[in-house]
C-alpha positions as CSV (number, residue, x, y, z in Angstrom):
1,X,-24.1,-16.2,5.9
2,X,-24.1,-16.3,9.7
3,X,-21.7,-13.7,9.8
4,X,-24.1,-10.9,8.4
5,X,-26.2,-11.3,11.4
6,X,-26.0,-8.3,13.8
7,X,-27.4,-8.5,17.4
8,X,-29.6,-11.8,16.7
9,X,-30.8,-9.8,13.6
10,X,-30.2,-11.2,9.7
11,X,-31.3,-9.0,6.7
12,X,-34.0,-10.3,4.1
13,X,-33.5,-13.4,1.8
14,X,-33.7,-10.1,-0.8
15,X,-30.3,-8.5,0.9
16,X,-28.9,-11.1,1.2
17,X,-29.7,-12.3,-2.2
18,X,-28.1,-8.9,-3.5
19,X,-24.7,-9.1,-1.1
20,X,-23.9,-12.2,-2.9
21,X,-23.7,-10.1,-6.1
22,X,-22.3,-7.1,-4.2
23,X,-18.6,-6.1,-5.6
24,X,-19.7,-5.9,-8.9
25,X,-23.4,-4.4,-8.6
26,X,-22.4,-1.7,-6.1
27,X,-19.0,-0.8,-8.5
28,X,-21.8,-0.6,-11.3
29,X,-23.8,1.6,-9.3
30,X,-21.7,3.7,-8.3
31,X,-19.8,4.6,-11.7
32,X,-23.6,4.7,-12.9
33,X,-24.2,8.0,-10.5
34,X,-21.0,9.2,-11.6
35,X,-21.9,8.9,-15.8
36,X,-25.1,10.0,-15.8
37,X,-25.7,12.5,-12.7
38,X,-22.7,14.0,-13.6
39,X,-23.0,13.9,-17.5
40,X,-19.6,11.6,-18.2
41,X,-19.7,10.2,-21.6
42,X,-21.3,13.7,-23.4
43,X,-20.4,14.4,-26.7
44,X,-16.3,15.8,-26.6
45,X,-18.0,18.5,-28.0
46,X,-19.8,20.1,-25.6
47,X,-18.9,21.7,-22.7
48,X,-17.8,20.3,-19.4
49,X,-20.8,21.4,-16.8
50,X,-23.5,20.4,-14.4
51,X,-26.7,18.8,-16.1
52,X,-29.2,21.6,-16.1
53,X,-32.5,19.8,-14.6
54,X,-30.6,18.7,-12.0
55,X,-28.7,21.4,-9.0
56,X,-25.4,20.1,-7.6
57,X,-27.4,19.8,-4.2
58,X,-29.0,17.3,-5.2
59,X,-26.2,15.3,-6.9
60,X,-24.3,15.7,-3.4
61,X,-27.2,14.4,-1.7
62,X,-27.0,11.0,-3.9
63,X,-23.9,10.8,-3.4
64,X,-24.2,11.3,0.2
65,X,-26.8,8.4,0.1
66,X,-24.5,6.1,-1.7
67,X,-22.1,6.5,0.4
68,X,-24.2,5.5,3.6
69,X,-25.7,1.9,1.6
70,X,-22.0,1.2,1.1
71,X,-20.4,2.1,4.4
72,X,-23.5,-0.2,5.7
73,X,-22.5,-3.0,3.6
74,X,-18.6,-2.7,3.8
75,X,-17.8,-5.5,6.3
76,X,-20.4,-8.1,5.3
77,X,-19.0,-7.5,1.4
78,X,-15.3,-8.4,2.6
79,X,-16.8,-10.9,5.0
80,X,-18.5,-13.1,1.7
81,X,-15.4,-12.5,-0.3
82,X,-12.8,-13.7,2.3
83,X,-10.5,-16.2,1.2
84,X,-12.5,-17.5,-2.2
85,X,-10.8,-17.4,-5.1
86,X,-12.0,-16.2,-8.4
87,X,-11.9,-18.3,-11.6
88,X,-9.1,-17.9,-13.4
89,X,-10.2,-16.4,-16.3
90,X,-11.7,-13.4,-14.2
91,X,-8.5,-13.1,-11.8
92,X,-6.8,-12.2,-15.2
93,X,-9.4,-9.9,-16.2
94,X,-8.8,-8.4,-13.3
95,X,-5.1,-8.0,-12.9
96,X,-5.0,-6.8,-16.6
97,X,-7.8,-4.1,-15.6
98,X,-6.0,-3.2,-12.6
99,X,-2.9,-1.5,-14.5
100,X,-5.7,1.1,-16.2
101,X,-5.7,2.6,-12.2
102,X,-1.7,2.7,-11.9
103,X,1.1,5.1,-12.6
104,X,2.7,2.2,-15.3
105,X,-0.7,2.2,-17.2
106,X,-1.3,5.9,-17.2
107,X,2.0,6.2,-18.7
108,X,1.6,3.7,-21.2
109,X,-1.7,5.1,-22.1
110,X,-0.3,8.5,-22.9
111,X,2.7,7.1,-24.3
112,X,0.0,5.4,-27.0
113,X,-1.9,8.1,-27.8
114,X,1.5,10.1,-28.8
115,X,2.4,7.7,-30.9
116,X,-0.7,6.5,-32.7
117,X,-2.1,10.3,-32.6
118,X,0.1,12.9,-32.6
119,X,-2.5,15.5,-33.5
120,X,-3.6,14.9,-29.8
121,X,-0.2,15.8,-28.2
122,X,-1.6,19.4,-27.2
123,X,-4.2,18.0,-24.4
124,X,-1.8,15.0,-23.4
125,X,-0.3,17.1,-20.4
126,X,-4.4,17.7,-19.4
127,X,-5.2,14.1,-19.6
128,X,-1.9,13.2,-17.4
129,X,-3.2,15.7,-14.7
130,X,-6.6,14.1,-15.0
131,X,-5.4,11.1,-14.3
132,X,-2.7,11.4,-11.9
133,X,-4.4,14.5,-10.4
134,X,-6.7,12.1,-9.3
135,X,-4.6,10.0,-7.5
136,X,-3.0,12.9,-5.8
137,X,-6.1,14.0,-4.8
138,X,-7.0,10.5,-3.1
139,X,-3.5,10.7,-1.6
140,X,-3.9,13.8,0.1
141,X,-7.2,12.3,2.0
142,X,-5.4,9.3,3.4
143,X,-3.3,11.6,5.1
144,X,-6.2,13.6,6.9
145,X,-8.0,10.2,7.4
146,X,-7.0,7.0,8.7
147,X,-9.0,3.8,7.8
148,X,-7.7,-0.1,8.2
149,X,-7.4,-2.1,4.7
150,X,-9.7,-4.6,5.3
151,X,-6.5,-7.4,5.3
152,X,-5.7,-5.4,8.3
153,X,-8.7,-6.2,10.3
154,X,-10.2,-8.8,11.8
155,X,-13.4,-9.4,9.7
156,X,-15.3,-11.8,12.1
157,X,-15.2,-9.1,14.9
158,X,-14.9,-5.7,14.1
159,X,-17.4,-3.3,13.7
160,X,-17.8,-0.8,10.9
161,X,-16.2,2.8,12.9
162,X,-13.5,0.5,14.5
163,X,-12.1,0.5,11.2
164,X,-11.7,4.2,10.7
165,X,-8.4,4.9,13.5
166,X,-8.8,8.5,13.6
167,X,-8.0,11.9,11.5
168,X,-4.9,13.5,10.6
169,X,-2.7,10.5,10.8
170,X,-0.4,11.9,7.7
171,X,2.1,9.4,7.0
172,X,2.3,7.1,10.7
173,X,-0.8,5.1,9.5
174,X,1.3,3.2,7.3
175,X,0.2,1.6,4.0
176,X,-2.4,-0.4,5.8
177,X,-4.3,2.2,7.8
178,X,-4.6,4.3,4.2
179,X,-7.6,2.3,2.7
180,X,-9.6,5.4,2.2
181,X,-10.1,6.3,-0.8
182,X,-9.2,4.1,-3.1
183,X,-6.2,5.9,-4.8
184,X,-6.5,3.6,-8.0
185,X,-9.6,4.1,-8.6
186,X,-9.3,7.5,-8.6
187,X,-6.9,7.4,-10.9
188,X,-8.6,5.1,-13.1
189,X,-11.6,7.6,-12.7
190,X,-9.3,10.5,-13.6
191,X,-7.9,9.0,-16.6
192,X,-11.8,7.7,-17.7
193,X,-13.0,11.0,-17.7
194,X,-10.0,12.8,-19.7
195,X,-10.1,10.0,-22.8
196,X,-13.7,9.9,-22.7
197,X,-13.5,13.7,-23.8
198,X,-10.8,12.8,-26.5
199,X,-12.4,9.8,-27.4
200,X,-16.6,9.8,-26.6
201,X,-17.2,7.2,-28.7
202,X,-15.1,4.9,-26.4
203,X,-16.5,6.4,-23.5
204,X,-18.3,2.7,-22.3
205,X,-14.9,0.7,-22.3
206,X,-13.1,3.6,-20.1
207,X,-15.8,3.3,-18.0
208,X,-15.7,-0.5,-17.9
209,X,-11.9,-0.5,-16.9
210,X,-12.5,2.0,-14.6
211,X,-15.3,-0.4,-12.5
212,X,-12.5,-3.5,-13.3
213,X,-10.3,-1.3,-11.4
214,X,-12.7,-0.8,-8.1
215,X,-13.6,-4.2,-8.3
216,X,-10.5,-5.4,-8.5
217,X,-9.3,-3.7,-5.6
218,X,-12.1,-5.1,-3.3
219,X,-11.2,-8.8,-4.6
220,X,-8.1,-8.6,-3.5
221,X,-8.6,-6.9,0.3
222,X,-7.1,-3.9,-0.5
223,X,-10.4,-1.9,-0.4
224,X,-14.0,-1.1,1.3
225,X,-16.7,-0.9,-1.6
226,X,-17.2,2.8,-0.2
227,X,-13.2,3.6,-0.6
228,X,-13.8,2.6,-4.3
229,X,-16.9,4.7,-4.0
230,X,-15.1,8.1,-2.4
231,X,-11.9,7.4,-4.8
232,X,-14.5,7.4,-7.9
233,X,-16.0,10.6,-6.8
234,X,-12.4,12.1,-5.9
235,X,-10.9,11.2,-9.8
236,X,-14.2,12.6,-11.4
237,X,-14.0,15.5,-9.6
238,X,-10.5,16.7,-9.7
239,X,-10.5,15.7,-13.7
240,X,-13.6,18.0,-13.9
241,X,-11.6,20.5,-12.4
242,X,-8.5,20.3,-14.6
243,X,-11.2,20.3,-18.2
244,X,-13.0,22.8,-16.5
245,X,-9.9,25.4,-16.3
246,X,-9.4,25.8,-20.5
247,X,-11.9,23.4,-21.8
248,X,-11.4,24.5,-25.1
249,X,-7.6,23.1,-25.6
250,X,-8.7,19.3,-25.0
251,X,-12.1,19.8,-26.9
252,X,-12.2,18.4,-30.2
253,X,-14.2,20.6,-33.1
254,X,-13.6,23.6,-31.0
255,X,-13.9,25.9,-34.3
256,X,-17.5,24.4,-34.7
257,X,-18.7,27.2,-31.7
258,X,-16.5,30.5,-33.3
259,X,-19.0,32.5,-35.4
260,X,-18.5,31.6,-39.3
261,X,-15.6,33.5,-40.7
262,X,-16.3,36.0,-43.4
263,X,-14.9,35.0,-46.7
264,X,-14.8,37.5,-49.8
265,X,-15.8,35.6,-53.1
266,X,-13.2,34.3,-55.0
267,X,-11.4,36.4,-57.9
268,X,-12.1,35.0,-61.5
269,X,-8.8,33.2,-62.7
270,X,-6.6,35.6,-64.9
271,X,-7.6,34.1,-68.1
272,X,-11.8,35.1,-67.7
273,X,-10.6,38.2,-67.0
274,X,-11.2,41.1,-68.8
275,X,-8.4,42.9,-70.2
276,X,-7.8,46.2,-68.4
277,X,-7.9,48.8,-70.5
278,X,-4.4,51.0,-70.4
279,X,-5.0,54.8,-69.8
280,X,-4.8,57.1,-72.5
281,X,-1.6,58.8,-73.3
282,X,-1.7,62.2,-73.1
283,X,-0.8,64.3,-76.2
């Protein structure tokens, strides 16, 4: 643990205590602002909106915070996990997770849901843009900022703002200055969001294979904990975006809001009725 010391100075038995834990607390964490500040895993019935005890200030501010603990944290994280090797069993775990944040497992998710429930094939095309919406999204801000994967830098040395290169780098960062945001993850976050509206009750797995996703990223180098973080908030938001423009369509029990319908009382069947009497004849 030598190499968390800064300047002569090494953080509490507690921090320390909790870095050794890190990948998967601060994943957990982080989703955890995302579910319940922003109200991911409501009822598919209800609408799409900000909570109303709490302003979208204040939910930027948290995030804000979040984002400073992980950026803080960032090298010592990769520093504990460089070069050990998970078990086995959870490298698998992993890997399997890890296709629930690619364009393969989008596709083979929506793929499932059109065959296994066709009466969902209306909010399909939504649930695609939530998903790969996201990863656009997380796309387009590697091109405005450049950041080194951390199997691009040299751990033992660098400092946290030597890894960010500089803005507007587009495309000439190459695939290992684009570590920010985490692109899978946003897509993973993108794609948690839209089932969780079609499906609520399975709103806790998404969720879990969403964090497998971030977690999985940072295992293997690919990612800073606050990339995973950023890419998170990017999915969520750009998937709140595309529910929010006609959240009726994906909505299940959509007819439960519309004002009950009118109905006139049935007729009697022909045989209780009575006989109608035929007008007289005239003379």
């Amino acid at each position: 643990m030598s190499n968390l010391a800064v300047g002569g100075w090494r953080p509490p038995a507690i921090a320390r205590q909790a870095t050794s834990h890190a990948p998967s607390l601060l994943l957990a964490s982080g989703f955890g602002v995302i579910t319940r500040g922003f109200n991911i895993g409501r009822s598919a019935t209800e609408p799409l909106r900000l909570g109303r005890r709490s302003s979208l200030l204040v939910r930027l501010v948290v995030v804000a915070t979040a984002l400073a603990l992980l950026l803080a944290i960032d090298l010592p994280v990769e520093r504990m996990i460089a070069g050990r090797r998970l078990p086995g069993f959870f490298r698998d775990l992993l890997a399997a997770a890890e296709v629930f944040g690619n364009g393969f497992g989008v596709a083979l998710v929506l793929i499932t849901i059109a065959t296994l429930d066709p009466g969902r094939l209306r909010p399909i095309g939504r649930l695609a843009a939530c998903a790969f919406g996201g990863g656009l999204a997380a796309d387009i801000v590697k091109l405005l900022i450049a950041r080194d994967r951390p199997r691009a830098v040299d751990l033992a040395s660098a400092h946290l703002w030597e890894t960010f290169t500089g803005l507007f780098p587009f495309a000439s960062a190459g695939s290992n200055g684009q570590s920010f945001p985490s692109a899978h993850t946003a897509t993973a976050a993108g794609l948690a969001v839209g089932l969780t509206m079609l499906y609520p009750r399975g709103r806790w797995l998404f969720a879990a294979l969403a964090v497998g996703v971030g977690v999985q990223r940072i295992m293997v180098a690919a990612h800073f904990p606050s990339d995973v973080f950023v890419g998170a908030v990017v999915g969520y938001g750009t998937a709140s975006g595309v529910l929010a423009l006609q959240f009726d369509a994906i909505r299940p029990g959509r007819r439960a809001h519309l004002p009950p319908r009118r109905e006139e009382p049935d007729a009697e069947p022909a045989h209780l009725q009575a006989p109608c009497e035929e007008p007289a004849k005239a003379a």
